[in-house]
N, C-alpha and C positions, 0 to 999 in steps of 0.2 A: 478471486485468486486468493488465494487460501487465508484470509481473503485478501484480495487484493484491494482489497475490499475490508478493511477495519477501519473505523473512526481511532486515533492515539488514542490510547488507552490515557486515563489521570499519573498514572504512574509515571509512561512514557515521557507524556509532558514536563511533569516536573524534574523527573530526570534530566530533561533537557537544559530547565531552565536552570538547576543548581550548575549546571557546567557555563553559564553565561559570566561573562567579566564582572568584577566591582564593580561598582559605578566610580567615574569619574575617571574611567583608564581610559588614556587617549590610544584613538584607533587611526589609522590611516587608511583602512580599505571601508568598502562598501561590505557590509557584517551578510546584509541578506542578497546580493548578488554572490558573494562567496559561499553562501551558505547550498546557494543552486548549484553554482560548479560542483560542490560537492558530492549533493545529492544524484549527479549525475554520472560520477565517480562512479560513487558507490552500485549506484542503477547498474554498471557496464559490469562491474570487476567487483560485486559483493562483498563484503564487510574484510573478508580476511583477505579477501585478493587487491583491494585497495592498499596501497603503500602508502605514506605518508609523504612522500616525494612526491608521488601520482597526485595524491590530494592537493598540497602546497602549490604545485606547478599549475592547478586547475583554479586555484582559488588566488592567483597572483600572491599567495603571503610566505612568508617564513615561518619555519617550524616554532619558535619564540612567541609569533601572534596567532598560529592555531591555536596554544597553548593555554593565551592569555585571555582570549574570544568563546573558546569551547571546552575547555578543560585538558579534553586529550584525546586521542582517537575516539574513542566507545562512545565521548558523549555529545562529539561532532557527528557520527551516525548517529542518536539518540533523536538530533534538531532536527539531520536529514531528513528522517522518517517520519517527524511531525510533517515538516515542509511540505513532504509528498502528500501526505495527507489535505492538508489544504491547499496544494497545490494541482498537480496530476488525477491524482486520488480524491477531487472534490464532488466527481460527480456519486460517488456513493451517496455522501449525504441527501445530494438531490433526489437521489434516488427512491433512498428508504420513505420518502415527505410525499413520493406519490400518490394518491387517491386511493387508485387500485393495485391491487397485490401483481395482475397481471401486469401494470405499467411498471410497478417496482422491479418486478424481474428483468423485464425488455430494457430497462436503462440500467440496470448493473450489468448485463451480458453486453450491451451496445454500447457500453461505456467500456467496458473492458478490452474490446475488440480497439476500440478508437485510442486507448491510450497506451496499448499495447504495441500498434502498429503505425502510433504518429513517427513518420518522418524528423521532428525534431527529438526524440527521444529515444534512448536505448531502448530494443525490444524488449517487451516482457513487464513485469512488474515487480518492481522496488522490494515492495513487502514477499514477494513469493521467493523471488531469487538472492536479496539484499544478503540474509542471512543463513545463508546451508554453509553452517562453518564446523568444522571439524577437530579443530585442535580443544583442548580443557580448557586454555586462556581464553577462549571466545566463547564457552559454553555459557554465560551469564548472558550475554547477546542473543544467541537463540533460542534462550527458556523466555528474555521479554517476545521476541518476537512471536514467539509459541503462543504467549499471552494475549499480544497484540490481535494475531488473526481470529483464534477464540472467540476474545469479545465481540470482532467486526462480523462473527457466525451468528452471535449468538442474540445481536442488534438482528440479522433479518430472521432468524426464529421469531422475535417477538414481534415484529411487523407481519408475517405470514400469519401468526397465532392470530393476533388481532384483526387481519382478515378474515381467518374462520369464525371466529367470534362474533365478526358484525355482519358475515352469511356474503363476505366476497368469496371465501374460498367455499366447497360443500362439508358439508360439518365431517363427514367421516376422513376428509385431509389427513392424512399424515404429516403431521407438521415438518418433524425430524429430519424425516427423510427427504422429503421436499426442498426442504434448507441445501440439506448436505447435498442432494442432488444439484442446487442452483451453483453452492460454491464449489463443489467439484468442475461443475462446467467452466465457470470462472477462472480457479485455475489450471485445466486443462487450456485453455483461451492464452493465459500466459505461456504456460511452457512452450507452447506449439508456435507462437508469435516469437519467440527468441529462440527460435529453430528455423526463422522465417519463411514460414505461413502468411501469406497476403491478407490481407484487411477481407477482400472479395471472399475468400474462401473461410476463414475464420467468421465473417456474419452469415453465411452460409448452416454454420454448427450451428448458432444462434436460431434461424431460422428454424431447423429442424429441431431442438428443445424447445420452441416455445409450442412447437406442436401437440408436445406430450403435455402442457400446462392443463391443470383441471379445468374446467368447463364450472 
């Protein structure tokens, strides 16, 4: 998913982290169960459609300890977005660590499908729907996120390369287009799952791309 599928980018991270508390600021809530509410937030009603009410109400806190916990909105999505990452979003990494280029693709399309259409989770995916914001004040938000999916493209380029490389993929592969071909499927996978498209019929698509995979 465009991808739904990126590892946080270094930047992402640490963006996250410079929005974390002092040390020594006393907290009263659980930091990473609110940090889920959050992200769950954001997963339904994307970056500018989340309210800060919405959020607070989700995360049991006051506007005072979002402030004090996360900086400020931008950089409570910022954690969001990692969280998914290792959260929801962790079978990517599984994924790319597979043997073969063919199992790599089967578990990012089969991952996408399962996290898209889990039952505990807002349809769709985080990183694909999180940020399509439109106003100028949220434009710094959708150029990381722009970044964000980029990189998570540009991780399974260099995983499919390296299968042409070592003669999993056949040498005349088109790398490029291959890629872009897996994460288009990907986040096609998304939008269609948060238009609610069943799990059955979304691994269905699945099934028929991995048909066209090189030989």
């Amino acid at each position: 998913m465009s991808l739904p599928a990126a590892i946080p980018t270094a930047a992402v991270v640490t963006a996250a982290k410079r929005s974390k508390p002092r040390l020594g600021r006393p907290r009263s809530f659980n930091r990473e169960q609110a940090l889920d509410a959050a992200m769950h937030v954001f997963w339904r009603q994307g970056y500018e459609g989340a309210s800060l009410t919405a959020l607070t109400a989700a995360m049991g806190i006051n506007r005072p300890s979002l402030y004090a916990a996360f900086g400020d909105k931008a950089g409570l999505f910022r954690e969001a977005v990692a969280h998914y990452g290792t959260g929801p979003g962790r079978y990517i990494r599984r994924a790319l660590g597979q043997p073969k280029a063919r199992q790599v693709a089967e578990m990012l399309l089969r991952g996408a499908v399962a996290t898209a259409t889990d039952p505990a989770n807002p349809n769709g995916c985080l990183w694909v729907q999180g940020a399509l914001v439109a106003s100028a004040e949220a434009d710094p938000i959708r150029t990381e996120m722009m970044a964000l999916r980029n990189a998570g493209t540009a991780q399974v380029h260099d995983r499919l390369e390296r299968a042409r490389r070592e003669g999993d993929l056949p040498a005349a592969t088109d790398v490029q287009a291959l890629t872009l071909f897996l994460v288009s499927v990907m986040n096609g996978i998304a939008v269609q799952a948060s238009s609610g498209r069943s799990r059955e019929a979304l691994n269905n698509v699945v099934d028929l791309a991995l048909k066209v995979w090189p030989a």
